[in-house]
LOVOGU-351481 format. One record per residue (C-alpha): x, y, z. Coordinates in steps of 0.02 Angstrom, whole numbers. Example, Ala and Ser with C-alpha at 12.3 -4.5 7.8 and 13.67 -1.06 7.14 Angstrom:
! LOVOGU-351481
       xx       yy       zz
      615     -225      390
      684      -53      357
//
This chain:
! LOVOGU-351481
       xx       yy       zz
    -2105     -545      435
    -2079     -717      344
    -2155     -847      253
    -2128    -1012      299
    -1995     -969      402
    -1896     -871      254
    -1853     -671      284
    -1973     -575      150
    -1835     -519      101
    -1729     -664       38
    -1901     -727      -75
    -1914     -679     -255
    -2065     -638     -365
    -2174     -779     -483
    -2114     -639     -614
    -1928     -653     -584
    -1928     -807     -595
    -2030     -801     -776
    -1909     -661     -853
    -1752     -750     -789
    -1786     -896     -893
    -1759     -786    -1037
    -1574     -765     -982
    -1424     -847    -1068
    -1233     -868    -1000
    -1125     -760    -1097
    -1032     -681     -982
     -845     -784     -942
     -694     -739     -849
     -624     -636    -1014
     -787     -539    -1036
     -798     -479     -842
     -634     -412     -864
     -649     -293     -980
     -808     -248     -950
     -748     -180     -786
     -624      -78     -874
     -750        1     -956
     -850       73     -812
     -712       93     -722
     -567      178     -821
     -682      342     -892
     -570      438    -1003
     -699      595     -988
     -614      636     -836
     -442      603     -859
     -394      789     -910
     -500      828     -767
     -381      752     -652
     -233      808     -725
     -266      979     -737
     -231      998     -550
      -53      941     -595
       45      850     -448
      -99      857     -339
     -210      765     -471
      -92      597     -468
      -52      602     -288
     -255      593     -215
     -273      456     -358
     -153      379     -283
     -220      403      -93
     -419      342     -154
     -344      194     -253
     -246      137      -64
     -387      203       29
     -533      175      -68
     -525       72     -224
     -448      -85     -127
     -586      -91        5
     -688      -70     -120
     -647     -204     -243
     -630     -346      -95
     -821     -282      -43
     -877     -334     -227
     -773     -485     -213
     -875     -533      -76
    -1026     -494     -127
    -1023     -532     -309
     -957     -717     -293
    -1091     -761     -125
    -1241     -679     -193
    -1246     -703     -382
    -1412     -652     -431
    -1449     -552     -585
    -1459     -369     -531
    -1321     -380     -416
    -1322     -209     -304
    -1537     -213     -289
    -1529     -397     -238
    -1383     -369     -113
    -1483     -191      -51
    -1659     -305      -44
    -1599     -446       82
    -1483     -312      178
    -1633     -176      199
    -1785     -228      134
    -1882     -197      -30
    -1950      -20       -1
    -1761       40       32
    -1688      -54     -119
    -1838        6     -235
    -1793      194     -207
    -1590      162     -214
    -1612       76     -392
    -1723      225     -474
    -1545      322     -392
    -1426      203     -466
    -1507      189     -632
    -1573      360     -668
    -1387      453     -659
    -1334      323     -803
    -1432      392     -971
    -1417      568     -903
    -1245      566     -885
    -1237      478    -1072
    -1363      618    -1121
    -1278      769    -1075
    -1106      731    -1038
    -1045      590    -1153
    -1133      627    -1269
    -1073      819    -1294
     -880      746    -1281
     -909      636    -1428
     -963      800    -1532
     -817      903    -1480
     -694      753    -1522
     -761      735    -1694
     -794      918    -1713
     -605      962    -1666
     -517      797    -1741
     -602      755    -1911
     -731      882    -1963
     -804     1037    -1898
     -972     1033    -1817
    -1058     1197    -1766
    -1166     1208    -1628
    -1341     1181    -1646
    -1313     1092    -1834
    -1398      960    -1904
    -1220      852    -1884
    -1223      918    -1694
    -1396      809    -1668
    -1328      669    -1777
    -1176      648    -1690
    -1228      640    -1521
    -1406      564    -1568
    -1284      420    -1661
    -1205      412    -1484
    -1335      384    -1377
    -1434      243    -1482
    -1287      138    -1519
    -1260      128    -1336
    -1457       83    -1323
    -1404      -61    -1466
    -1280     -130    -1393
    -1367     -146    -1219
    -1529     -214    -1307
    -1422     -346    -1402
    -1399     -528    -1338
    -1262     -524    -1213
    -1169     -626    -1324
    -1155     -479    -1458
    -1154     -341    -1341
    -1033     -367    -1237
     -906     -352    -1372
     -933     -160    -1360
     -848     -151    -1182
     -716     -295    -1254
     -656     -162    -1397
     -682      -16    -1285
     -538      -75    -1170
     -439     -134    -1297
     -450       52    -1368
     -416      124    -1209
     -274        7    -1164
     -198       57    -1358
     -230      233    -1331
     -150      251    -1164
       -3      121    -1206
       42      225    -1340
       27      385    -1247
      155      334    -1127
      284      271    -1244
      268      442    -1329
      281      533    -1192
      455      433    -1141
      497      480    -1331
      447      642    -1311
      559      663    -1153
      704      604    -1213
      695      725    -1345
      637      903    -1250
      638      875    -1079
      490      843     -960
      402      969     -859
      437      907     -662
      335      967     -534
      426     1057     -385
      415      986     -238
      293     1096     -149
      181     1051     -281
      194      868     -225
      148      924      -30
      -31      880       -2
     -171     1024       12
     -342     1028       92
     -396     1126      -44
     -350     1014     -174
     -425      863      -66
     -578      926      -63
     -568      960     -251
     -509      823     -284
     -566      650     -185
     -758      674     -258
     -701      679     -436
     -576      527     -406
     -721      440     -303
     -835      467     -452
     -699      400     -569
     -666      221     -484
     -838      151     -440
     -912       38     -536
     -839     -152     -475
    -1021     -197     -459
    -1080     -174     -628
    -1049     -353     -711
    -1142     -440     -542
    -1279     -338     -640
    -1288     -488     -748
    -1243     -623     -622
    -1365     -734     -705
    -1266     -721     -852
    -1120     -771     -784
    -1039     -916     -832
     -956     -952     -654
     -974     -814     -528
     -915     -876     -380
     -730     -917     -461
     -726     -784     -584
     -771     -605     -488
     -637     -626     -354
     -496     -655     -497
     -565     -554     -615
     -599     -404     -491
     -408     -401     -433
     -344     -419     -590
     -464     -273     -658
     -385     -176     -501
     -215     -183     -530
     -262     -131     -726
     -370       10     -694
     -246      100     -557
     -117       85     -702
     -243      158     -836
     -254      304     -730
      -93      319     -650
      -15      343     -809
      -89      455     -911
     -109      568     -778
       79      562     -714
      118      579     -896
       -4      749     -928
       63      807     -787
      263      801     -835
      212      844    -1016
       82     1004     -986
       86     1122     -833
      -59     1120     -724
     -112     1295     -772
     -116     1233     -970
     -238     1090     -929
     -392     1115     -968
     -511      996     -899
     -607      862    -1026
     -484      904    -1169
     -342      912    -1079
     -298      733    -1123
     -302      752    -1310
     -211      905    -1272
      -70      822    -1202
      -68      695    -1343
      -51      837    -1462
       88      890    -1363
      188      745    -1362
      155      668    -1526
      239      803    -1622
      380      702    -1594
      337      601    -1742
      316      732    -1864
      247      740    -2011
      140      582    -1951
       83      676    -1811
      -87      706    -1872
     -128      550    -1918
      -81      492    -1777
     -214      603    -1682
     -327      557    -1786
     -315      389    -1750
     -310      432    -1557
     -466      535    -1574
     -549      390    -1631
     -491      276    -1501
     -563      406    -1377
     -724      418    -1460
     -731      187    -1467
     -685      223    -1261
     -824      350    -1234
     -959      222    -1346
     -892       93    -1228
     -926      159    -1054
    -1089      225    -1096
    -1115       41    -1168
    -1064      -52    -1022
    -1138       74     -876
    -1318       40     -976
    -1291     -146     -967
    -1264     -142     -798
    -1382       -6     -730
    -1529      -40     -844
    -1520     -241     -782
    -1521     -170     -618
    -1679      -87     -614
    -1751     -202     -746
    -1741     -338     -590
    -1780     -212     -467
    -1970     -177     -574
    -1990     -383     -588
    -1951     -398     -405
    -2107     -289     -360
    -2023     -121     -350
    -2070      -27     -512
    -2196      -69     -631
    -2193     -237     -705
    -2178     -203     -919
    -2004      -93     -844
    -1907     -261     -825
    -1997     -369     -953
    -1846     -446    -1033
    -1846     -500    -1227
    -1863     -697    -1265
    -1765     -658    -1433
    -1599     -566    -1356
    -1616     -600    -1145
    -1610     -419    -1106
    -1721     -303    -1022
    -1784     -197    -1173
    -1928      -96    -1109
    -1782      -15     -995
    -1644       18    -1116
    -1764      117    -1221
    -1810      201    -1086
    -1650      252    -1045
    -1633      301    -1224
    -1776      406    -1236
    -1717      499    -1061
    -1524      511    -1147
    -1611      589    -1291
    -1735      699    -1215
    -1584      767    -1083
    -1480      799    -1251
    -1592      896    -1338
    -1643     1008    -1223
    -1460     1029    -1173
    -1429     1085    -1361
    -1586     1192    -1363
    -1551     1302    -1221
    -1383     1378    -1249
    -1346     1534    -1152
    -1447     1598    -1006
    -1536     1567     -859
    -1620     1431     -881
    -1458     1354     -974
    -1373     1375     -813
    -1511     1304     -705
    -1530     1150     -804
    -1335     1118     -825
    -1331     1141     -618
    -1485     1007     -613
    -1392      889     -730
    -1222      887     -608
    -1331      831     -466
    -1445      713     -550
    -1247      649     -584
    -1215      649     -402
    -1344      524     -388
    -1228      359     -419
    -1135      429     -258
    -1300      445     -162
    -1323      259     -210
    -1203      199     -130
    -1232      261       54
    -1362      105       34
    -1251      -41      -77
    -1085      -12       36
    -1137      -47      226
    -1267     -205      140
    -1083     -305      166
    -1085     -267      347
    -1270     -325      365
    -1267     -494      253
    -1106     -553      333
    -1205     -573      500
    -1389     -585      442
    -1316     -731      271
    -1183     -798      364
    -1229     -979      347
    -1197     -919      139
    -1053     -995       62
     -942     -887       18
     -803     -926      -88
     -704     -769      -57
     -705     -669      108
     -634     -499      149
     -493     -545      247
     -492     -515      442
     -646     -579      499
     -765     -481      550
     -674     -331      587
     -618     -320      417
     -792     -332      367
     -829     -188      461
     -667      -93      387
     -714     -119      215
     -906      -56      236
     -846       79      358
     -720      158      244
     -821      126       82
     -980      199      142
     -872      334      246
     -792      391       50
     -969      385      -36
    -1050      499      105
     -880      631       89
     -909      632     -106
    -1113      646      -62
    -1109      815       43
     -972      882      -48
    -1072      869     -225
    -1237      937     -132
    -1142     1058      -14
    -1006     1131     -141
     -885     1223      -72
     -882     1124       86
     -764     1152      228
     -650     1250       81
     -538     1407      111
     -551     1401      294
     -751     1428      277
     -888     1308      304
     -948     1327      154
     -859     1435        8
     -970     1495     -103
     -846     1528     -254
     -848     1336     -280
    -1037     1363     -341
    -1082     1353     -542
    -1069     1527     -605
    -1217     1646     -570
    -1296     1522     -462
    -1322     1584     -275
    -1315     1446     -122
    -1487     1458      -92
    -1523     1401     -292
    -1421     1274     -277
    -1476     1216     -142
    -1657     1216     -202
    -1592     1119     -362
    -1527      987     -260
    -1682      968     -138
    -1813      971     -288
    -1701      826     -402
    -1671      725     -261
    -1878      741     -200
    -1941      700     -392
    -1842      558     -378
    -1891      496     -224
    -2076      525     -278
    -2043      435     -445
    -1997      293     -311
    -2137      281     -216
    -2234      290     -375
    -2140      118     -421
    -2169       53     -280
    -2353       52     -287
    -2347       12     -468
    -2282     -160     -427
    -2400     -196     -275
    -2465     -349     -395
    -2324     -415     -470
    -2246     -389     -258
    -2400     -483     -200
    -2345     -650     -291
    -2200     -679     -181
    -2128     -865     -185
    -1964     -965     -135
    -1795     -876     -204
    -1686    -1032     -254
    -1549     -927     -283
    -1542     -868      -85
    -1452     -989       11
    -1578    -1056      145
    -1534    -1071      305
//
């Protein structure tokens, strides 16, 4: 189907258009930078990591080769040809079509203020709780904490670009302090009591610990899309996404790389304990400057809490822009991705997103022990799962625009022609199906079995989880469709993209 000769796909709506003249360039080389070391580098997870010891640093290092490259020169691609506001739904929409890129957004987006909700949220709490003052569960500081969390990463989405994209600047700056100093204590620290090597059979690669491992470190390292989220508010895409996306990937495997080689020579594998297992090994190591030591934590803590602040920050930018265009494009209801005249961001979704962060928190403190604790926490880690799911739909969109858009200009190409094309959206879209089934099928292909069932939450049979998965995954897809047929008006006022290169 076309108009006038143009692919339905490649036209925009006469309410794009409208909101996007709200928009303002903020966003330069500098910015892009560290905003992708915010949703990239997630220090929630770098205990997790870790506290498989050897095993831990050596698949980071396989996914980075094997993943994270690929990866990064697909968003180089993409991000500097197409540079539309909304980045992954526009790419999705000319690749697939609207209906297809109108259910992958609700995907993309919804995962985003759950996660800050229930996971980030809870982390900033413990940090406080076990670094400056104690907070007991269920307090009146418990909901102020983590209620101060959540809307202070709804501010600083809602402000002008301009102001809030100096959340993401300090939150790299905090995690590039925190980690810097980590490792020169650690060398301090080694020099002083020794370091705990692995053996070698620790180093020899496991299917186990693969299958452990690779969805956690897949879950870790996406997230090279997020600033074409705001391509409109670029400055100059098409130089600055290919340098600032390389740069951001040598950075980010160094982030990682570090602390976790460092956790794991400081703290043996059986010590680690999984989100706290980095402060843990801070602790460890910075008793090497005595009597200072606890100020020094202190000011660590803090730098943890300004990292955690910035990657719910910068994830809400990027997400809530995402299906703020996806609503204006005639997928979702049109007040969703009304965008504000005063600060050129899409407010209607960022409170949203709030009031789902909030409402996900609450109930998560309310519930505490039982049944239906354990049934919503289960719920929670797939609604999680859904950024993975996304990106079954964003990866193999390279594939598809190199030969339906490739009269585009594109001032960076994956190298190797077409067959590197195909490489990149092959082994990209291959990784986010592995860490798909794997989160929806726990267990899978583990111990020798098909599936193992002691991978599965505590007191939660197969079948149960199994039902979980199938009922999120359906309400979301319903919420979709619901969208969808919300924006049948604002969808029926289609008109000439000028941001699609025409044929």
């Amino acid at each position: 189907m076309s108009i006038e000769g143009i692919e339905v796909a490649d036209l925009t709506t006469a309410a794009a258009l409208e909101e996007k003249k709200k928009l303002r360039k903020h966003f330069g080389r500098f910015d892009i930078f560290f905003f992708l070391l915010c949703t990239i580098v997630g220090v929630d997870t770098i205990g997790q990591m870790a506290s498989s010891g050897a095993q831990g640093f050596l698949w980071l290092i396989f996914m980075c080769i094997f993943f994270f490259i690929p990866y990064g020169l697909f968003t180089a691609e993409l991000g500097s040809t197409f540079t539309e506001e909304g980045g992954p739904y526009v790419w999705t929409r000319m690749a697939w079509g609207r209906k297809v890129a109108g259910m992958n957004s609700i995907f993309y987006w919804f995962a985003n203020p759950v996660w800050i909700g229930a996971t980030l949220s809870l982390l900033a709490i413990q940090t406080v709780s076990d670094y400056f003052f104690e907070i007991p569960a269920g307090s009146f500081w418990s909901y102020g904490v983590g209620l101060i969390y959540i809307w202070f990463s709804v501010l600083s989405a809602v402000l002008s670009f301009g102001v809030g994209k100096w959340i993401p600047t300090i939150g790299a700056f905090a995690r590039i302090i925190m980690i810097g100093t980590f490792a020169i204590a650690t060398v301090i620290y080694g020099a002083k009591n020794g370091l705990h090597f692995p053996s070698a059979g620790d180093w020899k690669p496991t299917w186990p610990a693969f299958i452990a491992l690779v969805p956690l470190v897949f879950y870790n390292l996406v997230g090279f899309e997020m600033p074409s989220s705001a391509g409109d508010e670029m400055k100059n895409p098409q130089r600055d996404v290919p340098f600032t996306i390389m740069r951001a990937m040598v950075t980010s495997i160094l982030l990682y790389g570090l602390p976790v080689l460092a956790i794991v020579m400081v703290v043996p594998g059986d010590q680690i304990e999984g989100v706290s297992g980095f402060l843990d090994a801070v602790a460890t190591v910075f008793s090497v400057f005595g009597g200072a030591a606890d100020f020094m934590m202190k000011l660590m803590a803090f730098t943890f809490i300004m990292a955690l602040i910035s990657s719910g920050s910068a994830w809400l930018m990027g997400a809530d822009r995402t299906e703020a265009i996806a609503a204006i494009d005639g997928t979702g209801p049109r007040w969703l991705g009304q965008f504000s005249s005063k600060f050129g961001t899409p407010v209607n979704v960022n409170i949203l997103s709030g009031l789902v962060g909030t409402l996900v928190f609450v109930v998560a403190q309310k519930l505490g022990e039982g049944d239906t604790s354990v049934a919503f926490s289960v719920m929670i880690g797939i609604v999680l799962l859904f950024t993975n799911l996304s990106y079954l739909v964003i990866f193999p969109a390279v594939i598809k625009l190199r030969k339906s858009h490739g009269h585009a200009n594109r001032p960076y190409k994956i190298p190797g022609g077409m067959k590197g094309v195909w490489a990149v959206g092959i082994i990209t879209t291959f990784w986010s199906a592995f860490a798909s089934l794997t989160g929806i099928f726990p267990g899978l292909l583990s111990d020798g079995k098909l599936l193992d069932d002691s991978a599965l939450p505590e007191g939660v049979t197969r079948g149960q989880y199994t039902s979980y998965v199938f009922i999120a995954i359906s309400v979301t897809l319903i919420v979709g469709v619901v969208f969808y047929y919300l924006g049948r008006e604002t969808r029926s006022k289609l008109v000439v993209d000028p941001e699609v290169p025409a044929e």
